[in-house]
N, C-alpha and C positions, 0 to 999 in steps of 0.2 A: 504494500500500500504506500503510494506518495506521503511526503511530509505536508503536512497545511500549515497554513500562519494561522494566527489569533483569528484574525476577521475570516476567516473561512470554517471556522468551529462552530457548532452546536451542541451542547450538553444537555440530555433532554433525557429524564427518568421517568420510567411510563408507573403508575399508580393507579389503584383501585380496587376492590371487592375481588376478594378470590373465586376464579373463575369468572370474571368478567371480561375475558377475551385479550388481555395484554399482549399473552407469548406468540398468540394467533397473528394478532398485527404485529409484529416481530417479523414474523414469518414470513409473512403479504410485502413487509418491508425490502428484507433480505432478496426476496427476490424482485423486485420491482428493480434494486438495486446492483442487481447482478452476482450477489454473493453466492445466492443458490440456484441451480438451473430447476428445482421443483417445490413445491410447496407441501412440509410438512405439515402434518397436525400432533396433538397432544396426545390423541387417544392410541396413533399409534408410534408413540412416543420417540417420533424421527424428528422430532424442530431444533433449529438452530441453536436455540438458548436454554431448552428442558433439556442438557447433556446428561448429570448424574443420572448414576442407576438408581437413586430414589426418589428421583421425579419422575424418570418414565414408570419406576413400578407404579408408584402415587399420582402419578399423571397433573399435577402443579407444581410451582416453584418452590423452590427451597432458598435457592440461593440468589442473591443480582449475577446477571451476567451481563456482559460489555458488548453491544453488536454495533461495531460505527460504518452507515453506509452512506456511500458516496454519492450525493443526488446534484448535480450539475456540476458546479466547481465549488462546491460545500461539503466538509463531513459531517455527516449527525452523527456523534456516539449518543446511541442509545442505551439507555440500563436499564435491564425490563428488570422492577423490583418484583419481589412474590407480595401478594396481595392478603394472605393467609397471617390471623393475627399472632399465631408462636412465632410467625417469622419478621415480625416488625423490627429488629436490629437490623438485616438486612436491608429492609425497606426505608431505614432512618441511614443507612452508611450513605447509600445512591443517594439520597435527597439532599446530603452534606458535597456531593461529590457534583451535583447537577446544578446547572446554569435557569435551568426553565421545567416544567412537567407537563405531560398529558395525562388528564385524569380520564379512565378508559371506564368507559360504563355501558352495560349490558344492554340492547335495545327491550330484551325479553326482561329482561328483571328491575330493571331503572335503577332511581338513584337507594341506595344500599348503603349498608355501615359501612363500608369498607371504602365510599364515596366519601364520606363524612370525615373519615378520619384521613385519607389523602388528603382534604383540603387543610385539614388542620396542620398536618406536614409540611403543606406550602407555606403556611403563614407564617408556619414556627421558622423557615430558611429563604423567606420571604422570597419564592419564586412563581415567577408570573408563569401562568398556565392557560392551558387550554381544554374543553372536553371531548373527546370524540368519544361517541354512542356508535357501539357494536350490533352485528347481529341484525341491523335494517332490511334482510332480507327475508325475515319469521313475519309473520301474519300479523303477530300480538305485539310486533314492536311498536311504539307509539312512542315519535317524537316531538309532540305535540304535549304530550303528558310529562315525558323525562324533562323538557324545555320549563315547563309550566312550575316543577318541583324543583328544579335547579334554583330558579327563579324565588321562590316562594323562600327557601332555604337559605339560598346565597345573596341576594338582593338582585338590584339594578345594574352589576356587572356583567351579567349574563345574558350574551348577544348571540344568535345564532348567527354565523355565515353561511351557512351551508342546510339544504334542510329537504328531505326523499321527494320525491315524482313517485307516485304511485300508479299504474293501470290495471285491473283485473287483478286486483290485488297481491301484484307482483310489484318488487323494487327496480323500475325501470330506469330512473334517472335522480336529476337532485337538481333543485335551484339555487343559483351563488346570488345571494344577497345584494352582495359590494357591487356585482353588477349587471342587478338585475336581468338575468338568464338562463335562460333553461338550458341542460344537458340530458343528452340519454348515454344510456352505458352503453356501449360495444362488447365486444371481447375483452381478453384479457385489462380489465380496467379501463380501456381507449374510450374517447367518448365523442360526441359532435353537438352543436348545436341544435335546440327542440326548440316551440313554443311551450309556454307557461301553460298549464292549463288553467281555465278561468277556476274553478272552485279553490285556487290554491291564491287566487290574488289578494282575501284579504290576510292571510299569513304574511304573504310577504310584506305587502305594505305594513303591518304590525311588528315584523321583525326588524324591517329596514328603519322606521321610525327607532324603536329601540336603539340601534345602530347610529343615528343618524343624530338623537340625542346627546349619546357616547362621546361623535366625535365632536360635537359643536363646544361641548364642554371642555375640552382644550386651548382654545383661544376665545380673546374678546372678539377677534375679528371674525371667529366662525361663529361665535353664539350669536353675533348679529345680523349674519347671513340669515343661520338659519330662522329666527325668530323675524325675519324681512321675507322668508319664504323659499331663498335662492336655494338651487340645488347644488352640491359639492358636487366634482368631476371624483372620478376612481382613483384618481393618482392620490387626491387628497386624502380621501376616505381610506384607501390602503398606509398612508403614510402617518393620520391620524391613529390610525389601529395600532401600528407598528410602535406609536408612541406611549399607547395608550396599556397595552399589553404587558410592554416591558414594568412601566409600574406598575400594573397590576390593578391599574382600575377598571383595564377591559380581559370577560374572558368568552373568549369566541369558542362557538359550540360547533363540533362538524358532526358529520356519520358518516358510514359506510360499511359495508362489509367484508373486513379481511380476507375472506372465504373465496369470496368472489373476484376480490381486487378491487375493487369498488371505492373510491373515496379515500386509498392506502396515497396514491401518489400524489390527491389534493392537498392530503394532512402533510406529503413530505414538502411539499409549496411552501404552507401556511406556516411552517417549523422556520422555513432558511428566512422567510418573509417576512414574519412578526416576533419569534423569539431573539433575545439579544445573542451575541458572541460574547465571549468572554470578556474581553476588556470591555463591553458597555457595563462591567459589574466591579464590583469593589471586595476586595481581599485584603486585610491588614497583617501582621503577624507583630514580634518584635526583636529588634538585634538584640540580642542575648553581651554581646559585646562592649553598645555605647550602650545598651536600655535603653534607648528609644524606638519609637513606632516606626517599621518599615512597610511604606503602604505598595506592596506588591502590586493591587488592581489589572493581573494577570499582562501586564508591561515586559514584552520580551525582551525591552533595551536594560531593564535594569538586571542585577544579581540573579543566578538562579538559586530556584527553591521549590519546593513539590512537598506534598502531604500521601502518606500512603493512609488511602481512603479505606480498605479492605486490604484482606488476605487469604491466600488460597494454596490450601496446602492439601498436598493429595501425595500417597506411597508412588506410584505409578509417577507422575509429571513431574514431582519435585514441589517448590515453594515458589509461589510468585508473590512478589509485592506490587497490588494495581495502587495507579500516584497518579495525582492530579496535581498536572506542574501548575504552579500560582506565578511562576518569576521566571523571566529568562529565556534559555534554551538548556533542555538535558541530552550530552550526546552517550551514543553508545561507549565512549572510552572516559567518561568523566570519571576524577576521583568524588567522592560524596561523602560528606559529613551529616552525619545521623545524629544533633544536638540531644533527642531523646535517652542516647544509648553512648552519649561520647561514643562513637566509632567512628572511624574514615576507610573508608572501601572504595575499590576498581571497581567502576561497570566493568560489566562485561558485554552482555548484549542488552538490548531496548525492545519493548516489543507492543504491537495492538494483539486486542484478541477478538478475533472475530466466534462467540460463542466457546468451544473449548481449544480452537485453534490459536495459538502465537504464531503471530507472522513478523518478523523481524523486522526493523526499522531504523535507521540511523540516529534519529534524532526524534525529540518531543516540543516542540513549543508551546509558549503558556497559554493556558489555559488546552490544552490537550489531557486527552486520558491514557494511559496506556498501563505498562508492566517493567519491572526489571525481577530477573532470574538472581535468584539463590541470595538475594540481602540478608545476611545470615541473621542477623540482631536484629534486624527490625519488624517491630508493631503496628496493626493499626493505631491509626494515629499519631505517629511519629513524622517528626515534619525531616525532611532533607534538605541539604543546602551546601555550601564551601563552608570552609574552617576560616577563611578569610571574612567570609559576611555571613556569621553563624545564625539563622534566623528558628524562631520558635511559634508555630500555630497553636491557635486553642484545639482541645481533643472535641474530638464528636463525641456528642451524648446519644448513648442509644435509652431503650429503657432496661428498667432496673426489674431481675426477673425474681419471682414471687412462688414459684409453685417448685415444689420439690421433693425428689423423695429417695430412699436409704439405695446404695446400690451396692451389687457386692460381685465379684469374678464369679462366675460358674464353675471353672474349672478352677483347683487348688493350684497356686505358683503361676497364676496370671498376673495377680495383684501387681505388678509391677509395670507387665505390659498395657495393661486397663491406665494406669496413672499416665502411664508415655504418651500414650494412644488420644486419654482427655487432654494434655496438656495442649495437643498438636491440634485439635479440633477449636480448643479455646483461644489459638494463634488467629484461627476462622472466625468462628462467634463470639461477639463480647456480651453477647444475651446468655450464654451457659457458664457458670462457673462450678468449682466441685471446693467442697467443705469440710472436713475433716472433723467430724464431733466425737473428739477422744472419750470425753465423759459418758458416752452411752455409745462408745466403741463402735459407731457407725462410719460412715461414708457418706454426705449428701450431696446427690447430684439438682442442678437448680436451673430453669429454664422457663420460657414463657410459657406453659402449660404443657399439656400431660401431653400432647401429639408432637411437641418437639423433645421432651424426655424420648418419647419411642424411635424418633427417628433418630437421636443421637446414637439409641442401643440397636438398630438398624445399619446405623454407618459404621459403629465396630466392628458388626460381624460382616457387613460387606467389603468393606476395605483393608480393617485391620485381622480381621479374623480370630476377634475376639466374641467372647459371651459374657453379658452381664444379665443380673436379674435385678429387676425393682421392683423396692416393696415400700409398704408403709413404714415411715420412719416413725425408729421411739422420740415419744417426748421428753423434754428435759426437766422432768419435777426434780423439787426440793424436799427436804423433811426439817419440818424445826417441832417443838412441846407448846403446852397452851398452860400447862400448869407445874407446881413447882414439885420434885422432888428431893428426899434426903436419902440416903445408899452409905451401906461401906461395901468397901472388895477388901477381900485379902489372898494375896498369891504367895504361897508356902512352898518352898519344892525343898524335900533333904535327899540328896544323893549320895552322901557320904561326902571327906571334905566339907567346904562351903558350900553354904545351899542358899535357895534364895528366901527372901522374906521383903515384901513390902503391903504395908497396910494402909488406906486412905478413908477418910470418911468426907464425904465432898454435898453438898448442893449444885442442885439441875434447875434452873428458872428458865422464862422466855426476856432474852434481852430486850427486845423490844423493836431490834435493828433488823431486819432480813436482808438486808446488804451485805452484815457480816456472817460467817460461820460461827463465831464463837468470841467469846470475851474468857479470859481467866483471871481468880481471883486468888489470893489465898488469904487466912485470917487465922492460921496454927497462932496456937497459945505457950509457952513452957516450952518451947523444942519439941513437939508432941512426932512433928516432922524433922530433921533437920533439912533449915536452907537451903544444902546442896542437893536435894533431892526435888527441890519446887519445878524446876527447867525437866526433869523428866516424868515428873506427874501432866504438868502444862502439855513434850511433848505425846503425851497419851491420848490427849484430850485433841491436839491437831490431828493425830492418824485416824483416832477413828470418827471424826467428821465428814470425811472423806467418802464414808460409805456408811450409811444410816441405816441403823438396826431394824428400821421397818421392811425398806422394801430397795433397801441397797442405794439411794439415791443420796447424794450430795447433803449436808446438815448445815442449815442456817438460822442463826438467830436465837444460841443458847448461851446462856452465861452459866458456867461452871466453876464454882468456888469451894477448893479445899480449908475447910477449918479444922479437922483433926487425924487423926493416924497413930500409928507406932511404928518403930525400927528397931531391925536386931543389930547389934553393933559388927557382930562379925558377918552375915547372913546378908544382910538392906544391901542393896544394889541399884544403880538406875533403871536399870531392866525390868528389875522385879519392879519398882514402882510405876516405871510406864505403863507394865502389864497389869497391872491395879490400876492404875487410874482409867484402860480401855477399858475393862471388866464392868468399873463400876457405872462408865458414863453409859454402856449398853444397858445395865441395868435401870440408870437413873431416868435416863432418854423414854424407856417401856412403860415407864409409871409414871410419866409426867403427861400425859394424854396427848403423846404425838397423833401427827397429823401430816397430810401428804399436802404440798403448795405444787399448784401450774401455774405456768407458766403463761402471761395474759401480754395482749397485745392490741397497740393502739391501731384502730384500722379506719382507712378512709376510702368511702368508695362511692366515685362518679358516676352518676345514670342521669338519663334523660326523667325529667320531671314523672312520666307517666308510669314510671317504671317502682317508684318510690314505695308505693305500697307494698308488692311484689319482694322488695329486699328487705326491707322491714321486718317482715314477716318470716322470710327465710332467718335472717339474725338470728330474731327469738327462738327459733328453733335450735339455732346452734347454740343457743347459752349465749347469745351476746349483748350488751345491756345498751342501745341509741342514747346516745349522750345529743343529739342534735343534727340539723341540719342547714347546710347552707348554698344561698344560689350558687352557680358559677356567672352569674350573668349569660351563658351560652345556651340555656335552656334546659343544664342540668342540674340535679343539685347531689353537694356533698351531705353523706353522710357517715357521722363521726358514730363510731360505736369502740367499747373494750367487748374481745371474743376471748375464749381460750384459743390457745395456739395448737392444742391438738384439734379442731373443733374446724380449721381454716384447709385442712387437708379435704381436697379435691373441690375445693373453694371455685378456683380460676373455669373449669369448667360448667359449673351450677351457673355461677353469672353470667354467663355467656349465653346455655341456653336459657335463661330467664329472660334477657336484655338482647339477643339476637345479635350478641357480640358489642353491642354499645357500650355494653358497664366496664369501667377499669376500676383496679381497687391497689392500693399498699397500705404496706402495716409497719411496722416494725413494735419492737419486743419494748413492755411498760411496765411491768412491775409480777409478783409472783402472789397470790391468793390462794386460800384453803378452795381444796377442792372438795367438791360435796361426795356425800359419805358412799355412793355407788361408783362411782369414777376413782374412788381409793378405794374399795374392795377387791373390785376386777383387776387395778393395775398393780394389787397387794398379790394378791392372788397369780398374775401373769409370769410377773418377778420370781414367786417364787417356783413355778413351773418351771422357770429355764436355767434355775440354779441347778 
């Protein structure tokens, strides 16, 4: 593939509801473009960008992939992000890494959560967009109605350009707005000029009004045109859009059917026409050197510099790092400085990918996308640059993933390969991390829900060739008393020679603190103790906190205070006293009306107003106590509740089918509370099963 300049670039990441037709226009693309001489589909999992062997078994995205196709003397890198909400890290990388978006929407199913939340993605990396509506060739498509709810949803931004010809209720053509005319499809997407049909005049006039509002609100000089009557000429009205888009006050609506080729090579027009090139956008970072701001603004004359947006490591291919140069020019033989990782490294080779293909390249300029092979140290998110003008990006936020659960090797003596195997995967995902909870000697593996946990333990066994199994993880109770006890121990042993001898007589209260384990006291009278024996009664009292005489769990929030004892002069040892003072605080702990604490957690969870009852109600089910609610002003509201944390397991999927995928919720860990007296029988009882 040739090198392009900046102004020849398009960064364009397609979004929307999973299964709303993205990979398919991909597809239509690709070959419109010349990349492929046929046109794949999903179902028989040959397309350009569903590569992995767990999209074609799964038949949707998992992962962004890069497909930039050449449409006159422009390249669009396209990133068809997955649409699927466990894979929203994916879909937040591309959106960090993209100049503009097409939000792709279904003609058969309209506008969708998965709509909703693409736009909210634009906002958050404030990239002007466009929509095309799939699928215009189904009976039941209505873009009339998708237009209507765009509209209703999004405001006054939403202009269609482009909008079906219907005859005998087939998709024969489409009329372009901008300038006012009819087209019919031919073959392979080619089309000619039609007349309008009359039943469709007063659309237009109501869309081009729309449009026409749009653009007068750009200047004084056009609002007085239009408000005097006068008509804009196409040049204007394109030129207006072009302005109007890149802000983001306009977002034009097209359709077509990938399928067919249909409205695939208007949309690749409408992309080089009205979305900006990179240098029309702004990129800052800062010299790490002087500490000041280096406004990169994708400027090939200044320094270079690139961010690795993603990463993709595979046994088979090796590691690529995909980079979006922000500065400069990157050639294949640069040396590069990784300010992330201090390291300085040779390229070696440069590369685009067309789908799972590297094709080699000499060079990158800014604002381009591409790869460099085997950057051994480097992260997503690590910015690259010279050691001369050391520059540093903000990292990408993806989100923060909430559902999780214990995993463990299948086979004995994996354990190790399992650990390699996540680590290399977590180089790929920043939505999956793994967790080590020593204290209930598990494993937790952690992901945006329970179908990206599966696919994770999918991509083991298909690539690394490993097995894992998951299961529900234990929770992390505590054990402290509610009332006081008095105890002695005495530990005697004669073996002949010195034997041992230590005697304690101690109080067991509740401190009052459950942040701490333990307070120690002592208040011996006479030398009943001696002294030098306090530090080993004390540590008696830390070992066996460690593992609480109920049901084995962690001991918090006991004050234990020695007041009396005896010692044999030759016999007393700290041993024997330590083991006296475990003895007696087992015993003390049993009489003091322990009790089992969980582990509770602050949780907030966003839904659409209508949904509110619906979660509410699930809450109380789970033991959760609604502390309140609040708008977001977006039409959802939060709500605040405390849950037990064993009680949030398989949370992420309830809400979704409650909420149709709308509701998002996080928690994090608030304090620890007695648990009620069935929920400590069974987990008394569990514990002691697996002893």
């Amino acid at each position: 593939m040739k090198v392009y300049t900046t102004d020849r670039i398009r960064n364009v990441v397609l979004l929307g509801h999973g299964g709303s037709g993205k990979t398919s226009l991909v597809e239509a693309m690709a070959y419109l473009g010349g990349i492929t001489s046929r046109l794949g589909n999903v179902t028989d999992g040959n397309t350009i960008s569903d590569f992995d062997k767990e999209e074609i078994k799964r038949k949707f995205s998992i992962s962004t992939s890069l497909v930039p196709i050449a449409w006159g003397d422009v390249k669009v890198n396209i990133l068809d992000a997955p649409g699927y909400f466990d894979f929203v890290g994916e879909a937040e990388e591309a959106a960090a890494a993209a100049d503009a978006a097409v939000i792709v929407v279904n003609g058969k199913n309209g506008v969708e959560v998965g709509t909703l939340k693409a736009w909210a993605l634009c906002e958050k990396y404030s990239l002007p967009r466009m929509i095309f509506i799939t699928n215009m060739d189904f009976d039941n498509a209505s873009f009339r109605k998708i237009t209507e709810d765009l509209t209703e949803q999004f405001g006054k931004k939403i202009a269609p350009i482009h909008f079906p010809i219907r005859e005998n209720e087939k998709f024969t053509g489409y009329v372009n707005v901008v300038k006012k005319a009819g087209r019919k499809w031919l073959e392979k997407g080619q089309k000619e000029e039609c007349p309008i049909p009359e039943y469709l005049d007063e659309y237009l006039e109501k869309y081009r009004e729309t449009l026409l509002e749009a653009v007068a609100e750009t200047s004084e000089e056009f609002m007085d045109r239009y408000f005097a009557g006068e008509e804009f000429s196409v040049h204007e009205i394109m030129m207006a859009l072009t302005q109007n888009v890149s802000s983001g006050d306009i977002v034009p609506v097209a359709m077509g059917s990938p399928v067919q080729l249909r409205g695939v090579a208007n949309l690749l027009d409408d992309i080089v026409q009205y979305f900006p090139s990179p240098d029309k956008r702004s990129v800052a970072g800062i010299n790490t050197k002087t500490n000041e701001i280096f406004e990169a603004n994708y400027d090939f004359a200044k320094a270079k510099s690139a961010q690795v947006f993603k990463t993709i490591v595979d046994p088979f291919i090796g590691k690529y790092s995909m980079i979006k140069v922000k500065s400069g020019v990157i050639k294949s033989d640069d040396v590069i400085f990784n300010i992330d990782k201090d390291a300085e490294q040779k390229l070696n080779k440069l590369y685009v990918f067309e789908g799972s293909k590297p094709i080699e390249i000499p060079e990158l300029h800014a604002g381009d996308i591409g790869a460099i092979a085997k950057l051994d140290k480097a992260r997503t998110g690590d910015t690259l640059s010279t050691k001369a003008t050391p520059i540093r990006y903000g990292k990408i936020e993806v989100s923060i993933p909430y559902t999780y659960k214990r995993y463990r090797a299948k086979n004995k003596g994996d354990e190790d390969k399992v650990a390699q195997a996540l680590q290399k995967i977590s180089h790929e995902d920043l939505t999956m991390k793994v967790v080590n909870d020593s204290e209930n000697r598990q494993t937790l593996l952690y992901g945006m829900g329970d179908q990206h946990l599966e696919m994770i333990q999918s991509e083991l066994l298909t690539k690394y060739k490993i097995e894992i199994e998951l299961e529900r993880p234990k929770v992390a109770f505590r054990e402290t008393i509610r009332k006081s006890a008095d105890v002695e121990a005495k530990y005697k042993k004669q073996s002949g020679g010195h034997g041992q001898y230590g005697h304690v007589k101690m109080r067991f209260e509740p401190l009052g603190d459950l942040e701490t384990p333990y307070a120690f006291e002592q208040e011996v009278v006479g030398g009943a103790v001696p002294k030098n024996y306090f530090p080993a009664v004390e540590k008696g009292v830390q070992e066996a906190v460690l593992k609480g005489p109920l049901a084995g769990y962690p001991v918090v929030g006991v004050k234990a205070i020695l007041y009396d004892g005896s010692y044999h002069p030759v016999d007393s040892s700290e041993m024997a006293f330590k083991t006296a003072s475990i003895q007696a605080f087992k015993k003390g702990f049993l009489e003091a009306s322990p009790v089992l604490l969980e582990p509770i957690a602050s949780l907030k969870v966003t839904v659409p107003d209508k949904f509110t009852g619906d979660v509410m109600g699930d809450l109380n089910k789970r033991r959760g106590r609604v502390l309140g609610m609040n708008p977001d002003h977006k039409g959802n509201q939060i709500v605040e509740a405390d849950i037990p944390m064993m009680e949030l397991y398989g949370y992420c999927t309830t809400l979704r089918s409650m909420t149709g995928g709308s509701g998002d919720f996080a928690y994090e860990f608030a304090r620890y509370e007695q648990a009620p007296k069935d929920i400590m029988d069974k987990e008394i009882a569990a514990r002691a099963g697996e002893e």
